[in-house]
C-alpha positions in Angstrom: 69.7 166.6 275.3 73.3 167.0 275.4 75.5 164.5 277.3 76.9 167.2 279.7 73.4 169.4 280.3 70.4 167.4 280.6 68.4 170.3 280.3 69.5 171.8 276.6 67.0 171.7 274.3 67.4 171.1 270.6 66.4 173.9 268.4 67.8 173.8 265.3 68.3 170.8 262.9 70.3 171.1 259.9 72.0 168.2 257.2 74.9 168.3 254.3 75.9 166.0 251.9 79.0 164.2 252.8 79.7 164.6 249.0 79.1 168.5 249.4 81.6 169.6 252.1 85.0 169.3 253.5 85.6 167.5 256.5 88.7 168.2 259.0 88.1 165.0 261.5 90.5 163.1 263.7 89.3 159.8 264.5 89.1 159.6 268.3 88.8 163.3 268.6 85.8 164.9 270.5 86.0 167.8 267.4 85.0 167.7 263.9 85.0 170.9 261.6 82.7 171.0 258.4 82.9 173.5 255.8 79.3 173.7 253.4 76.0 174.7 252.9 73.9 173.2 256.2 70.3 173.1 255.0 67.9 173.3 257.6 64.8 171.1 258.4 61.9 172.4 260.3 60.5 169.8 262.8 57.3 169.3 265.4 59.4 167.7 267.7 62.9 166.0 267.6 65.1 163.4 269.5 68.5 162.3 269.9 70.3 159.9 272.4 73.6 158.2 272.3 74.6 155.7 275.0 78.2 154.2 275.3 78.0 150.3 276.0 79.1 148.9 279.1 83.1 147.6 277.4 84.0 151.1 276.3 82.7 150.2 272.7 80.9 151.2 270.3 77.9 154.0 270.9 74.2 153.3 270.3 72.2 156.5 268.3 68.8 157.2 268.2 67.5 159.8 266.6 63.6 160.5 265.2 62.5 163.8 263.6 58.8 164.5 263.1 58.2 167.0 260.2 54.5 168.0 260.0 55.0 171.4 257.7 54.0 170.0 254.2 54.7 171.0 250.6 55.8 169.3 247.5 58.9 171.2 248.2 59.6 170.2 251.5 58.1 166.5 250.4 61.0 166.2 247.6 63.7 167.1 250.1 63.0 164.8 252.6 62.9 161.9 249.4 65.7 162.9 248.2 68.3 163.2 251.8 66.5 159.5 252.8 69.1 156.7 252.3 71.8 159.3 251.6 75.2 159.8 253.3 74.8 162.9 255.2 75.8 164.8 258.6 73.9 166.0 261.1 74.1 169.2 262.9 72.1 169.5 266.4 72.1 173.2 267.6 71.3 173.1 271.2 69.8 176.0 273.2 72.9 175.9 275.3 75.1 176.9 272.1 76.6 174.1 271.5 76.3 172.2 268.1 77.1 168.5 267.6 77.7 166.4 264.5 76.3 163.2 264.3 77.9 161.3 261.8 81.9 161.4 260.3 83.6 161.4 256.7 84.3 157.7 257.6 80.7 156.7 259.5 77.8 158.8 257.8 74.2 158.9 258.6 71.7 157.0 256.6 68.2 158.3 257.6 65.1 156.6 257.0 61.4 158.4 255.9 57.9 156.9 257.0 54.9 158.6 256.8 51.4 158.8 258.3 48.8 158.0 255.4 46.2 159.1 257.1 48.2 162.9 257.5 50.9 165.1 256.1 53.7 163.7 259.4 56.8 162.8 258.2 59.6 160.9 260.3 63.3 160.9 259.6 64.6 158.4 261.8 67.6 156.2 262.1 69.2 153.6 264.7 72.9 152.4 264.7 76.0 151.5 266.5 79.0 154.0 265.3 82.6 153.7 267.1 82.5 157.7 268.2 79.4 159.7 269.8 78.0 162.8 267.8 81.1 165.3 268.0 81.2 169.0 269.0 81.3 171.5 265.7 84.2 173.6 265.9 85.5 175.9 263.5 87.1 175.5 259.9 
């Protein structure tokens, strides 16, 4: 869900390398423009929130992927983005995309898995001074 349309959908998540792209970003602004090759993940199901605290502060981010397609492939990607500064891109099925994550503040993801089946999770929880940002153009 988006902040401003509670019914928008996610439908597309993608990542990049921090080290991979160029970043135009202004600290404070509600923009961000990334030039780079967004690889997509496929996933089951997908959510993200963010939630302002009650000062004005900082924003808390949720967000938990659940990847069920399976291949040694697919397996070696999601190892190797885990615990690596990347962006986010969240393409919503009102066509709006939003970053989550900066040049300065990055996302750090975290992989479990269920033994018992081929599910993956990408997850991650933090505090970051600015919400996930609206992708405008290079």
């Amino acid at each position: 869900m988006t902040v401003n349309n509670k019914i928008a959908n996610i439908y597309s998540l993608q990542y990049i390398y921090l080290s991979s792209c160029e970043i135009n970003n202004i600290p404070g602004s509600e923009k961000i423009s990334v030039k780079g090759e967004w690889k997509p993940i496929k996933f089951a199901s997908i959510e993200y929130t963010e939630k302002q605290d009650e000062q004005g502060g900082e924003w808390e981010q949720n967000f938990s992927a659940v990847i069920t397609e399976f291949n040694t492939i697919i397996e070696k990607e999601l190892y190797s983005i885990k615990n690596n500064a990347i962006l986010l891109r969240l393409d919503y099925s009102n066509h709006i995309s939003k970053i989550v994550g900066t040049d300065e503040y990055p996302v750090i993801l975290s992989l479990s898995n269920a033994s018992s089946s081929h599910t993956y999770t990408l997850s991650f929880k933090r505090n970051s001074p600015e919400a996930a940002k609206f992708l405008q153009s290079f």
